[in-house]
VOLUM-530334 format. One record per atom (N, C-alpha, C): residue number from 1; residue in one letter; chain; atom name; x, y, z. Coordinates in steps of 0.001 Angstrom, whole numbers, plus 500000, padded with zeros to 6 digits. Layout:
<recs>
+------+--------+------+--------+--------+--------+--------+
! zati ! drengu ! dolo ! drendo !      X !      Y !      Z !
+------+--------+------+--------+--------+--------+--------+
!  NUM !      A !    A !     CA !      X !      Y !      Z !
...
+------+--------+------+--------+--------+--------+--------+
</recs>
This chain:
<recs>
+------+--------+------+--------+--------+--------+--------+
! zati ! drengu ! dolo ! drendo !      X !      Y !      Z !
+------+--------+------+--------+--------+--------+--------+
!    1 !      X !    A !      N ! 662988 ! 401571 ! 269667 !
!    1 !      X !    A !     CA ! 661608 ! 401868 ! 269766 !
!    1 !      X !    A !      C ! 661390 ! 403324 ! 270152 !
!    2 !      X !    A !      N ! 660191 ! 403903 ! 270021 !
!    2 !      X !    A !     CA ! 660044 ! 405218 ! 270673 !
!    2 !      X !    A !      C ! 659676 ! 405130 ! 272458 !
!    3 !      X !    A !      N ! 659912 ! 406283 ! 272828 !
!    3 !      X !    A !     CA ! 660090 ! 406388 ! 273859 !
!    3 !      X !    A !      C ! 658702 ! 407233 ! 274015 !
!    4 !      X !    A !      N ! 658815 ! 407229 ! 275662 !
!    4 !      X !    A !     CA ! 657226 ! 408010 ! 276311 !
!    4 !      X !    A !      C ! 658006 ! 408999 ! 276924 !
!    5 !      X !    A !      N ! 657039 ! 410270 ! 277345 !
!    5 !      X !    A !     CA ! 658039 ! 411403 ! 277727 !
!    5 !      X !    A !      C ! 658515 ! 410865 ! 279282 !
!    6 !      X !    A !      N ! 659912 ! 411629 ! 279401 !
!    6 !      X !    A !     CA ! 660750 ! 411439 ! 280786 !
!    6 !      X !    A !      C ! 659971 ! 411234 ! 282206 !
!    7 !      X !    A !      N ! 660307 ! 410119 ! 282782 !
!    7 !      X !    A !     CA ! 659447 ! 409976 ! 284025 !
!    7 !      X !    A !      C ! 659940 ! 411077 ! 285241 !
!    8 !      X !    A !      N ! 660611 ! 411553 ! 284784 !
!    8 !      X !    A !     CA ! 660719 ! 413224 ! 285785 !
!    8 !      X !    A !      C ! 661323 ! 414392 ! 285198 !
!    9 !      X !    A !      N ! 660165 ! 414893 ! 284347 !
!    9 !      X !    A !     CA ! 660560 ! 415969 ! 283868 !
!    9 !      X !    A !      C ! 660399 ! 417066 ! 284555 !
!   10 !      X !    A !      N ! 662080 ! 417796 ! 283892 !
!   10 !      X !    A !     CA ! 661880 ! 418989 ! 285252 !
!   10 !      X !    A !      C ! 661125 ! 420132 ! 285168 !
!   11 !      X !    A !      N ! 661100 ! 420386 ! 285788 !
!   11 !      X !    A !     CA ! 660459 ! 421973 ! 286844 !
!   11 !      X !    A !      C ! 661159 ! 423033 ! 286625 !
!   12 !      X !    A !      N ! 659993 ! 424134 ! 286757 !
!   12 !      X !    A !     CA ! 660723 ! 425377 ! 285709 !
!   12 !      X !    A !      C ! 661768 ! 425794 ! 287425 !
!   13 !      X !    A !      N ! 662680 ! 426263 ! 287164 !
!   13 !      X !    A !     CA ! 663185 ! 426890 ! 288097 !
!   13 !      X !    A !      C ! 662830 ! 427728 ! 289041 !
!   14 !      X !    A !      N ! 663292 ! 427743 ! 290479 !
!   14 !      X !    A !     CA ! 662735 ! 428639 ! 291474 !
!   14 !      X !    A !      C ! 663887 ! 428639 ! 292633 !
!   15 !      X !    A !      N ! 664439 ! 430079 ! 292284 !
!   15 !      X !    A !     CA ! 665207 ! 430563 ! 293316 !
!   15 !      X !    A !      C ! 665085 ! 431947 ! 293382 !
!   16 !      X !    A !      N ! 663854 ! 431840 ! 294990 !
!   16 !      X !    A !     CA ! 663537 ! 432999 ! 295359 !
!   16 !      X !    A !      C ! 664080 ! 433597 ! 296172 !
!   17 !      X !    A !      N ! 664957 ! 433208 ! 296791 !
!   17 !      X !    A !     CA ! 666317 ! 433849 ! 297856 !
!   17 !      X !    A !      C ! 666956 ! 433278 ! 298177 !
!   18 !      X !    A !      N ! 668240 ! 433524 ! 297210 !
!   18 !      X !    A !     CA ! 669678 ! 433229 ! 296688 !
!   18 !      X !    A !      C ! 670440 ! 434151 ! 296587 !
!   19 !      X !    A !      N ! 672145 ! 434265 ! 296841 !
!   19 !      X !    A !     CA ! 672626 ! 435105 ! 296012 !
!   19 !      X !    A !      C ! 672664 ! 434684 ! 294470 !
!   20 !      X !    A !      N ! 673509 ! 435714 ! 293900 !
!   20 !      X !    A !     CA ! 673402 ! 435850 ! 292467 !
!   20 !      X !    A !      C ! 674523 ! 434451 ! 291856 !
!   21 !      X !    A !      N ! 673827 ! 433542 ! 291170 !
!   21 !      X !    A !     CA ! 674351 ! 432219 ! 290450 !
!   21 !      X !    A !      C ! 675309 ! 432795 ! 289758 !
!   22 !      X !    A !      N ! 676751 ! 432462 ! 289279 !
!   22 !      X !    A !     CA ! 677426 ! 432698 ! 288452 !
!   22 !      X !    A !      C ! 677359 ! 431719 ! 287076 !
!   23 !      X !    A !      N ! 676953 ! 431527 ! 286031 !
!   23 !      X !    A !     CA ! 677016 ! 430452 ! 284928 !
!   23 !      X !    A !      C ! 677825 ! 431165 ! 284043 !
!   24 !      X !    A !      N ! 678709 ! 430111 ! 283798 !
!   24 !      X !    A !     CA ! 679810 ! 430373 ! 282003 !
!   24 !      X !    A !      C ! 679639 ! 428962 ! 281463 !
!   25 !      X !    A !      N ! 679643 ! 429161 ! 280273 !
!   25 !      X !    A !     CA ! 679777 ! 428447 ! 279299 !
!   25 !      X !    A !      C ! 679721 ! 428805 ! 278121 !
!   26 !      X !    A !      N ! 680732 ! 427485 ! 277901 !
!   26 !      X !    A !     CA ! 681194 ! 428106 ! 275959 !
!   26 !      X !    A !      C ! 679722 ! 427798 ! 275340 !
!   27 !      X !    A !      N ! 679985 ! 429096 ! 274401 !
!   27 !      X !    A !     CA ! 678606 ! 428990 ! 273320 !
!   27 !      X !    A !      C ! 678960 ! 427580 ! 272564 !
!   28 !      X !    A !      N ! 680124 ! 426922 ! 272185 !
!   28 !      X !    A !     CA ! 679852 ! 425504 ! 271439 !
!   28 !      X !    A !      C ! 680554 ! 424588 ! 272400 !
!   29 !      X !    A !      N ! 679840 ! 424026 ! 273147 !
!   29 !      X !    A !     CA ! 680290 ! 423070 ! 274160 !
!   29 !      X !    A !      C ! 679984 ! 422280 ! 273647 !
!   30 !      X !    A !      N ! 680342 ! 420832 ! 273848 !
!   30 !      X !    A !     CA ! 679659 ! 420003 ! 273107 !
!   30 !      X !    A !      C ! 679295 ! 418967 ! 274350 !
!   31 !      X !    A !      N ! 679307 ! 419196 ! 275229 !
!   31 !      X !    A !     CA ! 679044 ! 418230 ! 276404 !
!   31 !      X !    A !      C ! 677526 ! 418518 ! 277070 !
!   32 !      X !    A !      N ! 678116 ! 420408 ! 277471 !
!   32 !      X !    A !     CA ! 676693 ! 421021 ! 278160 !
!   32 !      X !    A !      C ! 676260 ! 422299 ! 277108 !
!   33 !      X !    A !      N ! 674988 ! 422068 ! 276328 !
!   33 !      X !    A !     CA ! 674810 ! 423184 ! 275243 !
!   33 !      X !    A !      C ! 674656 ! 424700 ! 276122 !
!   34 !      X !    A !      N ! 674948 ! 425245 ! 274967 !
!   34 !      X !    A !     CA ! 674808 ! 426520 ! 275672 !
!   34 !      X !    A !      C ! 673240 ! 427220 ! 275872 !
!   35 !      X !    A !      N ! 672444 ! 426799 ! 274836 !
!   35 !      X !    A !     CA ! 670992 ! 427005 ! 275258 !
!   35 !      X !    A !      C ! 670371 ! 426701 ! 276873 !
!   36 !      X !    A !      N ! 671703 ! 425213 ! 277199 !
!   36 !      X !    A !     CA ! 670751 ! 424966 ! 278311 !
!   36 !      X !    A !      C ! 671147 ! 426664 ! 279832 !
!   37 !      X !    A !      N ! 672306 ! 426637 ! 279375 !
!   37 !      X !    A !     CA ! 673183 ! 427940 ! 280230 !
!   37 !      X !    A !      C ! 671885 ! 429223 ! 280093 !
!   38 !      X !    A !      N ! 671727 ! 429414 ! 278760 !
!   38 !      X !    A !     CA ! 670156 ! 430518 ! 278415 !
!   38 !      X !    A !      C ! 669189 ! 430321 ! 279095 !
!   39 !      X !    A !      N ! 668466 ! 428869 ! 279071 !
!   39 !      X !    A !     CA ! 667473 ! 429104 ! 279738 !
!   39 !      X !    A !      C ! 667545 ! 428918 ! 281123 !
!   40 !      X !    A !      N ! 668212 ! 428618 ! 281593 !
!   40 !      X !    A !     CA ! 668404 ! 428783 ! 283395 !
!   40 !      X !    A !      C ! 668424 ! 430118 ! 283413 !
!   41 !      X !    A !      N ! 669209 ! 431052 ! 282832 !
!   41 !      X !    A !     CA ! 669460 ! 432186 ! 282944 !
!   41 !      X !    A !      C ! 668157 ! 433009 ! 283122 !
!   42 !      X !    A !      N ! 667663 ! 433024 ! 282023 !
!   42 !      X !    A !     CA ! 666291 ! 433073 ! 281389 !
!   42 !      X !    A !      C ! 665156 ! 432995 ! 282724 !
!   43 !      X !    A !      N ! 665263 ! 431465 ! 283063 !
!   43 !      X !    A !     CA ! 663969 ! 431307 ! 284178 !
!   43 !      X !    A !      C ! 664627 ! 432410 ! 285773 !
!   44 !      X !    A !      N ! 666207 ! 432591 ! 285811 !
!   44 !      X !    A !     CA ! 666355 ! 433555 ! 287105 !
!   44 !      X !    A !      C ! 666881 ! 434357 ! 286771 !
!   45 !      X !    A !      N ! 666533 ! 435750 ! 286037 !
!   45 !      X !    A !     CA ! 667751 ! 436192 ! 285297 !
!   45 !      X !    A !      C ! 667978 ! 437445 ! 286838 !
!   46 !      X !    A !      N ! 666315 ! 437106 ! 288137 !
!   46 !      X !    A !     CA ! 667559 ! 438306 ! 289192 !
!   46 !      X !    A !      C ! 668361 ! 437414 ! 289648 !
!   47 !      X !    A !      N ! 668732 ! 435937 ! 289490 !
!   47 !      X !    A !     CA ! 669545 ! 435515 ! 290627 !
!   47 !      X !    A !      C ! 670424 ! 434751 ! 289793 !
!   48 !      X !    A !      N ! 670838 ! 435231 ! 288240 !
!   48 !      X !    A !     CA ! 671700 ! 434452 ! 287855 !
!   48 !      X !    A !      C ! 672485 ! 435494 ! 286822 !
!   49 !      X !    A !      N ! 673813 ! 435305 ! 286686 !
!   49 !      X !    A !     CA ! 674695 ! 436011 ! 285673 !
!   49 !      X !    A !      C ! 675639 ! 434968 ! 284619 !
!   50 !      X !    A !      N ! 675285 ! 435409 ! 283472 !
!   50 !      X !    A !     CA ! 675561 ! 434684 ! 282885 !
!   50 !      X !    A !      C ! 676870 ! 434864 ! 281385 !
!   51 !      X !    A !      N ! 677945 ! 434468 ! 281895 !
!   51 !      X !    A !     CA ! 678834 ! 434502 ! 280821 !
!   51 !      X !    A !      C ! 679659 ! 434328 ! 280209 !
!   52 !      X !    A !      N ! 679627 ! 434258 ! 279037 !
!   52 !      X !    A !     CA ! 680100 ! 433281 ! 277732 !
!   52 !      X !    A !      C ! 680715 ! 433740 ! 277024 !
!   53 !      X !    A !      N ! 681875 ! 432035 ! 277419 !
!   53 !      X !    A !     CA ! 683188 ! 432049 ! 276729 !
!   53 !      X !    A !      C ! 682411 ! 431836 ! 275085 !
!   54 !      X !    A !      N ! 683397 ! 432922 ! 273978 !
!   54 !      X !    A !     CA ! 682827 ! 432545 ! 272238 !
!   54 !      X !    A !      C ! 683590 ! 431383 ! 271591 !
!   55 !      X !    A !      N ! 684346 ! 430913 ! 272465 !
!   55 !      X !    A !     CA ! 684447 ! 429730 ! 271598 !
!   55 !      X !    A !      C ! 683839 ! 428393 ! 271996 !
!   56 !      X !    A !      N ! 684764 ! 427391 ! 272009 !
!   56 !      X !    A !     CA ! 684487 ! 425905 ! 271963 !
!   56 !      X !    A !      C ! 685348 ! 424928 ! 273154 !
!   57 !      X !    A !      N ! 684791 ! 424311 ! 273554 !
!   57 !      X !    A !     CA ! 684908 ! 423493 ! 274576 !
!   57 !      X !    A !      C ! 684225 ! 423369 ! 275559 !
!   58 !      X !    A !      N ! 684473 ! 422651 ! 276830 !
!   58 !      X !    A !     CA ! 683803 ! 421610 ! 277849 !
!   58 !      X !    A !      C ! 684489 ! 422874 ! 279114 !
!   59 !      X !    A !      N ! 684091 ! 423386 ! 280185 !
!   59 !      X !    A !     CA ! 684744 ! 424002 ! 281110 !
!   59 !      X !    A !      C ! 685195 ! 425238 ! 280343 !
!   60 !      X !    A !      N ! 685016 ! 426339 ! 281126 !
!   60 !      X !    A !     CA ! 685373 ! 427994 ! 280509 !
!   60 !      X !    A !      C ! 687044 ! 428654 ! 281462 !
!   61 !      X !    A !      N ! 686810 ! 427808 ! 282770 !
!   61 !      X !    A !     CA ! 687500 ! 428705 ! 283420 !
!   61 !      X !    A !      C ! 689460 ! 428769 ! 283276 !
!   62 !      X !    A !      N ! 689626 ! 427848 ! 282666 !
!   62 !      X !    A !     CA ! 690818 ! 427979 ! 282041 !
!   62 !      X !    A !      C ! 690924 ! 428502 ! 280701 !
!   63 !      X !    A !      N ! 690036 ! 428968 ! 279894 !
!   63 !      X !    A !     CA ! 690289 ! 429114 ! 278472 !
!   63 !      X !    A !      C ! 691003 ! 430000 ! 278372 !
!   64 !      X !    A !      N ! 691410 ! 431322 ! 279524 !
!   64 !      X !    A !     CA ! 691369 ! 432696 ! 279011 !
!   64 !      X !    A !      C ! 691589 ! 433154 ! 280259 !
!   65 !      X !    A !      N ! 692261 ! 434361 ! 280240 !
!   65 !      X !    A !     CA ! 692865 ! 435447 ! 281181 !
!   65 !      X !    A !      C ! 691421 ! 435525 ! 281475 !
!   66 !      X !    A !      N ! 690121 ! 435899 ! 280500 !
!   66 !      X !    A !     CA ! 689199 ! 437107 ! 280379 !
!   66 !      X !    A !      C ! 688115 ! 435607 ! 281339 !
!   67 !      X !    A !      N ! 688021 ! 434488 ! 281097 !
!   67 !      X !    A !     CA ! 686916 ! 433582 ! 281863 !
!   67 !      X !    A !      C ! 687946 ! 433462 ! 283520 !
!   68 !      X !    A !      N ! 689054 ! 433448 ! 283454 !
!   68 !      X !    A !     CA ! 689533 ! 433236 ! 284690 !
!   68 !      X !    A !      C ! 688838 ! 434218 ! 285474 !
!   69 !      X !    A !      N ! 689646 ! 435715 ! 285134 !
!   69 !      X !    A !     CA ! 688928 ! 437048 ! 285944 !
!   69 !      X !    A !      C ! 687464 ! 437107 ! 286004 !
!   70 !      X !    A !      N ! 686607 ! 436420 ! 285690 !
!   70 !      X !    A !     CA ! 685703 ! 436638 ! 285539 !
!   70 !      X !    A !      C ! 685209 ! 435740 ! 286946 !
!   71 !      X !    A !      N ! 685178 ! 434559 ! 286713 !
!   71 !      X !    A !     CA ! 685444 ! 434032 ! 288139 !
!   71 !      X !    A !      C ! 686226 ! 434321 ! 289243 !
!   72 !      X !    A !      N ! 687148 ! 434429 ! 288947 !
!   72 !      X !    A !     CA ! 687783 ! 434810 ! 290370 !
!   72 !      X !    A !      C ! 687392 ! 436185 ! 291070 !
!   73 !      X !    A !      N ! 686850 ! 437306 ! 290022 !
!   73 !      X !    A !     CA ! 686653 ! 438529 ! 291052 !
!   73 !      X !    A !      C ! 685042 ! 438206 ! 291491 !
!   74 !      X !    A !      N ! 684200 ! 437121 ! 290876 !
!   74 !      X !    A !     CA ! 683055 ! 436368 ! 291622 !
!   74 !      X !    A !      C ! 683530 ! 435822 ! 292959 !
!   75 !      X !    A !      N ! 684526 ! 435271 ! 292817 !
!   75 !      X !    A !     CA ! 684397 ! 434142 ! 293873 !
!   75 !      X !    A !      C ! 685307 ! 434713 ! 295404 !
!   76 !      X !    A !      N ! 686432 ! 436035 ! 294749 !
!   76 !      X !    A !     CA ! 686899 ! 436498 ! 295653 !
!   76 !      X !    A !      C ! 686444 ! 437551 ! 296212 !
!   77 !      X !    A !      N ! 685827 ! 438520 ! 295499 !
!   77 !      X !    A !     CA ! 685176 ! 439790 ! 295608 !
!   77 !      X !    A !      C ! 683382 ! 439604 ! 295592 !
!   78 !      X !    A !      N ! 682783 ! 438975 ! 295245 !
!   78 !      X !    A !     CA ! 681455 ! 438770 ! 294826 !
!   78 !      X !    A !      C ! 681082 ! 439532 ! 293457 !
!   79 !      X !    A !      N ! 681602 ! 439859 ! 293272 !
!   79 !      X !    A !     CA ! 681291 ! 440809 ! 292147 !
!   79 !      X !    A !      C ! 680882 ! 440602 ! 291049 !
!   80 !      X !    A !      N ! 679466 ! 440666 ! 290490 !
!   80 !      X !    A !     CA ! 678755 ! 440355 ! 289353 !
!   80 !      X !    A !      C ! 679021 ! 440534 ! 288536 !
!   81 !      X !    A !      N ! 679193 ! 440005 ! 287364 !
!   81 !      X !    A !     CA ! 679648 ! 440275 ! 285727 !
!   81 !      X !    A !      C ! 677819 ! 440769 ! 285508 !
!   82 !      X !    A !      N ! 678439 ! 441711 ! 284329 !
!   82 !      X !    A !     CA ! 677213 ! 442834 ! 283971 !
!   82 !      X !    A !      C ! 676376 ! 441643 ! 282919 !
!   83 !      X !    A !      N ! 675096 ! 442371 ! 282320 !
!   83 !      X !    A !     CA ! 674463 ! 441619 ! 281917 !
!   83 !      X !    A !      C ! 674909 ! 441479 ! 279957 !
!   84 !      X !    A !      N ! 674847 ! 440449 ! 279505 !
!   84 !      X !    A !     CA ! 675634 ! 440079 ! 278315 !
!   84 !      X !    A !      C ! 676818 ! 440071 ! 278163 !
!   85 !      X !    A !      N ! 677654 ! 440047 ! 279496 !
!   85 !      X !    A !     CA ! 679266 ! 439663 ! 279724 !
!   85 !      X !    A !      C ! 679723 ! 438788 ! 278839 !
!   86 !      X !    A !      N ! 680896 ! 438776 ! 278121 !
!   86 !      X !    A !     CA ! 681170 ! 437619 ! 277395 !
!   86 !      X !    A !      C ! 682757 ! 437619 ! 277274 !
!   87 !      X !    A !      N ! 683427 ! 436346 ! 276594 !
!   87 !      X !    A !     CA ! 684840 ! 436369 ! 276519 !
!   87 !      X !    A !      C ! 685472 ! 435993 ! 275066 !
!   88 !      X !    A !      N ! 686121 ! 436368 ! 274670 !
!   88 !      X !    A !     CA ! 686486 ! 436171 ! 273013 !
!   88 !      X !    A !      C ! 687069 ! 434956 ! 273301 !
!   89 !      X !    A !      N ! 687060 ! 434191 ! 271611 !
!   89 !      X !    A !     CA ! 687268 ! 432708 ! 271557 !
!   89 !      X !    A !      C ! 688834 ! 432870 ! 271506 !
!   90 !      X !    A !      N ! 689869 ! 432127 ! 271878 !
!   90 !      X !    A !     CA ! 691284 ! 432405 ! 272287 !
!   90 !      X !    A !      C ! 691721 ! 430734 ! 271479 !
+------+--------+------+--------+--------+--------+--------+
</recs>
């Protein structure tokens, strides 16, 4: 049958003092799309960095020397990946 719209649809985003979100994801995920990675980005782009592995799969941070470093000098250093950061498909 058809459906009625979602009984909790969400809310545009709001993070007004945060540090800076780190998001990766592969542009063809097939689990979590990558549009949805855009528009989060999109609704915080001061409190979010965003960047994408070019290939395919579920999880970025093993794909690649280039998604590992990318996290780890986040998570050890804080250090922001610039804006349109990305990682070649491997």
């Amino acid at each position: 049958g058809v459906q009625g719209p979602p009984a909790n649809p969400p809310h545009r985003l709001r993070v007004p003092h945060a540090p800076t979100i780190l998001l990766m994801n592969s542009r063809y995920d097939p689990a979590t799309p990558y549009q949805w990675a855009l528009n989060l980005h999109r609704q915080a782009p001061a409190n979010t960095a965003l960047v994408t592995y070019e290939g395919a799969g579920h999880g970025v941070y093993t794909r690649s020397a280039c998604t590992r470093a990318f996290a780890d000098d986040y998570l050890l250093t804080r250090a922001v990946p610039r804006p349109g950061s990305s990682c070649p498909a491997v």
